[in-house]
N, C-alpha and C positions, 0 to 999 in steps of 0.2 A: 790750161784749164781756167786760170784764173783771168786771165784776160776774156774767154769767152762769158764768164758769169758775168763782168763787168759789161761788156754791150746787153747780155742779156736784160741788166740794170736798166740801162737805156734806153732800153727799146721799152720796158716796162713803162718806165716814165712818163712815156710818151705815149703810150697805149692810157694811159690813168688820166694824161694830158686832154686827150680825143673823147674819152668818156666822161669827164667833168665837161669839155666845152660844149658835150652834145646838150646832158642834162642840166647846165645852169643857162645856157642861151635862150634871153628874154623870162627866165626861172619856169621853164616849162614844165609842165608832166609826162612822166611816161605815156600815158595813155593819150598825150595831145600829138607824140608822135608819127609821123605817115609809117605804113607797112614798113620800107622800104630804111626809113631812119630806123626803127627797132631790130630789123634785122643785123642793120649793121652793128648800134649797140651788144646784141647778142652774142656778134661773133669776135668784136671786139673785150666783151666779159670773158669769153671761152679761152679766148688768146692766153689774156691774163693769168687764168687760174692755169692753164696750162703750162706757161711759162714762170709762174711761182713754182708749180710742183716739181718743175727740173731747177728750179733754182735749189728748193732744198734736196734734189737727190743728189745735185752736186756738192752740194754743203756738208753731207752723211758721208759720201764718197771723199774728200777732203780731211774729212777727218778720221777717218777708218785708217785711210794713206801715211796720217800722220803716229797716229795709236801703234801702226805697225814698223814705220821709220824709226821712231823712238829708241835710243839705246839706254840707258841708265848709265851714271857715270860709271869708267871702267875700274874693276879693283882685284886687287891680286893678295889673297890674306896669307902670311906664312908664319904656322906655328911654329915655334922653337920653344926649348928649356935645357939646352944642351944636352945633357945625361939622360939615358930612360929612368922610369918608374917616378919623374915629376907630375905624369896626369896630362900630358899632351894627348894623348889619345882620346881622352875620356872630353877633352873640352872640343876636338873636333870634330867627335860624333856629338857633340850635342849642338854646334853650331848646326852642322849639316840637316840633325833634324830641324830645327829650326826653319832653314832654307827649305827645307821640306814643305814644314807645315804652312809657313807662308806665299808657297807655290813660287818661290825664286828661285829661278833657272841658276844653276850652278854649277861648277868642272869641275870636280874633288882631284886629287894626284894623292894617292899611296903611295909613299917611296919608301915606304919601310918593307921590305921584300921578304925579311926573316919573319915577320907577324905583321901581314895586311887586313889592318883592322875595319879601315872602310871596303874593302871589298868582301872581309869575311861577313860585314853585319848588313851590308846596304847592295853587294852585287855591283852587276859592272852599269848598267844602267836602272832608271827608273825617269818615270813622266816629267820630273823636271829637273833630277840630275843625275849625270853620267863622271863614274869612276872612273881612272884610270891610272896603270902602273905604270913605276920610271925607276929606271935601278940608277939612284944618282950616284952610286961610285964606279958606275962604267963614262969611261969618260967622253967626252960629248954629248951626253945624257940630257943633261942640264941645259947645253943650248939647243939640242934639238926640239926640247921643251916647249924652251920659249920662241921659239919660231912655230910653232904649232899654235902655239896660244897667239900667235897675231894672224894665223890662217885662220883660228876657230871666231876672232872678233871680225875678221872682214870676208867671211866666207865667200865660196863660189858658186853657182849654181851646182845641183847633182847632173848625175846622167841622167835622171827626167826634165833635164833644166827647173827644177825648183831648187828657190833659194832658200838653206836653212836658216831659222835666227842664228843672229848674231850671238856670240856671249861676249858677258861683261864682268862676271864675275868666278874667280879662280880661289881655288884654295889647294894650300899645300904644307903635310904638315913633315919638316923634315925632321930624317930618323938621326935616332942615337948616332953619335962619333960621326957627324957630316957638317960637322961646324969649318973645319978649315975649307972643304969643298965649296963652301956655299961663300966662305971670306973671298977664296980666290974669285970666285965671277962674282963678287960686287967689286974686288977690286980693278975688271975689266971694263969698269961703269956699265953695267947693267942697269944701274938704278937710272942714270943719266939717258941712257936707249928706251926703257921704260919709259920714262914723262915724256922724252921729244918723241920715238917714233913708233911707241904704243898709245899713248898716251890714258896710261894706265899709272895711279896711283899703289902704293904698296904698303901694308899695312902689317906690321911684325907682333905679332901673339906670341908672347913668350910666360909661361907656366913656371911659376917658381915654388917651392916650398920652403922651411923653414931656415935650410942648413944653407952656410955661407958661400956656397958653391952657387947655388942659385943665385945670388949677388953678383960673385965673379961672370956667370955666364950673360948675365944681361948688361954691365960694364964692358964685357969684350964685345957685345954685338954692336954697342953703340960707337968703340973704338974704330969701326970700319962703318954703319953706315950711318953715324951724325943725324943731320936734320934733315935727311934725302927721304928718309921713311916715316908714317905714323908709327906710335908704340900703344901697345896695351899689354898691363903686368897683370896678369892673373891669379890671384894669390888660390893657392889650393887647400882649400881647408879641410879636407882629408890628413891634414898635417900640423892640425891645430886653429884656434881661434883664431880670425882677421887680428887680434892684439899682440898674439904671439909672434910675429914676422915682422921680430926685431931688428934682425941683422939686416932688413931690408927697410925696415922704415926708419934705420938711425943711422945708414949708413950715410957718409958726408959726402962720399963719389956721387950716390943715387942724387943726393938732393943737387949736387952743381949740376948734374944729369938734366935733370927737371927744371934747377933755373935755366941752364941755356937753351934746352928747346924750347921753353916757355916763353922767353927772347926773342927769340926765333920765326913766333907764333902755332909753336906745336907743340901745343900740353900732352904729356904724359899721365896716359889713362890709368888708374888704380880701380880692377875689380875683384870679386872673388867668382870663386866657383864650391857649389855648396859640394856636400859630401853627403853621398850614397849610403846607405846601409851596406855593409859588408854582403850581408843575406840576399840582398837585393839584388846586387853587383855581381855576387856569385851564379844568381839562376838566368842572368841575363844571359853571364859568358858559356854558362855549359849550352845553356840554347840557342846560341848567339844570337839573340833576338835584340831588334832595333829597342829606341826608346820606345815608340811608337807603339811597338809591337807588344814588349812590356808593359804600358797602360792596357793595352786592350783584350789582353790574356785573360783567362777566367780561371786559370789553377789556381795561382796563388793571391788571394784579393790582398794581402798584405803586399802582396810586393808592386804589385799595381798602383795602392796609396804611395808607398814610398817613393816610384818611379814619378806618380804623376807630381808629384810634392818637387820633387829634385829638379823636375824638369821647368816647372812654373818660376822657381826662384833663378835658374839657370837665366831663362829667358827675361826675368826682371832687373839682372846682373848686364847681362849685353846688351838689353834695351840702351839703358845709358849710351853706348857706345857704337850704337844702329850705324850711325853716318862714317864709321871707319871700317865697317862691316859687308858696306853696299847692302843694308837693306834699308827700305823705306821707312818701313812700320815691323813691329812684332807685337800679335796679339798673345800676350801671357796665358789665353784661356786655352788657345787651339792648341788639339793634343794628337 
């Protein structure tokens, strides 16, 4: 195609060539021209504009082509906090809404199977993301996973031969007691098969609260994957003020933690995640109602303020950290 715009070019040239030398030869006037010389100007203008107009529907076409080729780099987000009851859940449904609201296609993975929370609040599909379950302690679980996820980035046509979009963005938040499962296949270089022959980046959310456990669990994850993954530490303040998460800001493992990926060139992200009204949090769960859903409810207008309140500071919290996130942009207003 691009070769034909180019003679196109050409030929234009050349036409503009024909029509300056009719009209500047001896500086004549239109009107001094024979029938026979106007007409041909005429049909030489006609040309022109005709072949402008396919130049730019080629030009429209060109970049439609490209709008739709497009992938966004690829990312693979996985919550941890070792232990339940740190607020992994609560920070993946707010990412998701997020992904929602700013219409980024998304692949969520529940693998918490005793309490699936993204399929209780969000279902198995919606317009721009689709859930789905994985019982990561049957085994093979986990690689059949991620062989999926590289069928889902380089799809095939369907049975109507249409091609679905690509994905490029995954999230997965793993359950309680699945930390040595998840140690063993990084120690099969997953992380390594990821960059070379996904080439998919991976980005580790790990949700800590105040007690020294949460310390411990983010020391052992970085004891297996090093500087192969981004990090982001989520402090949960459900569990006290950003000042009170002591044992994690004073600890001397964390900080050599941080200078050597810092070394490295990969800073370790410090955010928090605000904390919900109890009341709030209550009438979400007996409703299961998304965030979303919870701003736009009309029972309770308290609990709408609160939700939209929780949600806006959420979204001003991961802004910072948008580019380990795979998204773009997050507008803090959209609810």
């Amino acid at each position: 195609m691009t070769q034909a715009i180019n003679n196109n070019q050409n030929k234009n040239l050349k036409r503009k060539a024909d029509i300056s030398a009719i009209e500047a030869a001896e500086e004549i006037k239109l009107n001094d021209l024979t029938p026979e010389q106007q007409l041909e100007l005429e049909k030489l203008k006609l040309d022109l504009d005709i072949a402008s107009d396919a130049d730019k529907e080629a030009e429209k076409i060109n970049q439609k082509a490209e709008e739709i080729t497009k992938t966004p780099p690829r990312r693979l987000v996985i919550v941890d906090g070792g232990k339940g009851g740190v607020g992994k859940s609560m920070w993946t449904r707010g990412f998701l809404q997020t992904c929602i609201d700013e219409k980024r296609r998304i692949v969520a993975v529940d693998a918490d199977n005793s309490n699936p929370d993204l399929l209780r609040y969000y279902g198995e599909d919606g317009e721009h993301c689709q859930i789905q379950q994985l019982n990561i302690f049957k085994d093979g679980s986990i690689d059949r996973f991620f062989d999926q996820v590289k069928r889902m980035m380089e799809p095939e046509p369907d049975t109507y031969n249409q091609l679905p979009p690509p994905e490029s963005l995954f999230l997965l938040e793993l359950p309680p007691q699945s930390r040595q499962i998840f140690k063993r296949f990084i120690e099969q270089e997953f992380l390594e098969t990821a960059a070379n022959d996904y080439d998919i980046r991976v980005t580790m959310v790990v949700v800590i609260s105040r007690v020294s456990d949460s310390v411990k669990q983010l020391i052992d994850l970085y004891s297996f994957c090093g500087d192969k993954v981004d990090y982001i530490v989520v402090r949960n303040l459900f569990y006290g003020e950003e000042e009170e998460f002591s044992r994690y800001s004073n600890s001397s493992i964390v900080q050599k933690i941080k200078q050597e990926l810092l070394e490295a060139g990969i800073p370790l992200f410090d955010i928090t995640m605000p904390d919900l009204l109890e009341y709030a949090y209550d009438y979400l769960d007996e409703k299961s109602l998304t965030f979303s859903e919870g701003i736009k409810q009309k029972e309770l207008p308290g609990v709408k303020m609160r939700v939209k309140s929780w949600l806006k500071t959420f979204k001003q919290q991961i802004y910072l950290v948008k580019h380990l996130l795979g998204l773009e942009s997050i507008n803090v207003e959209i609810f």
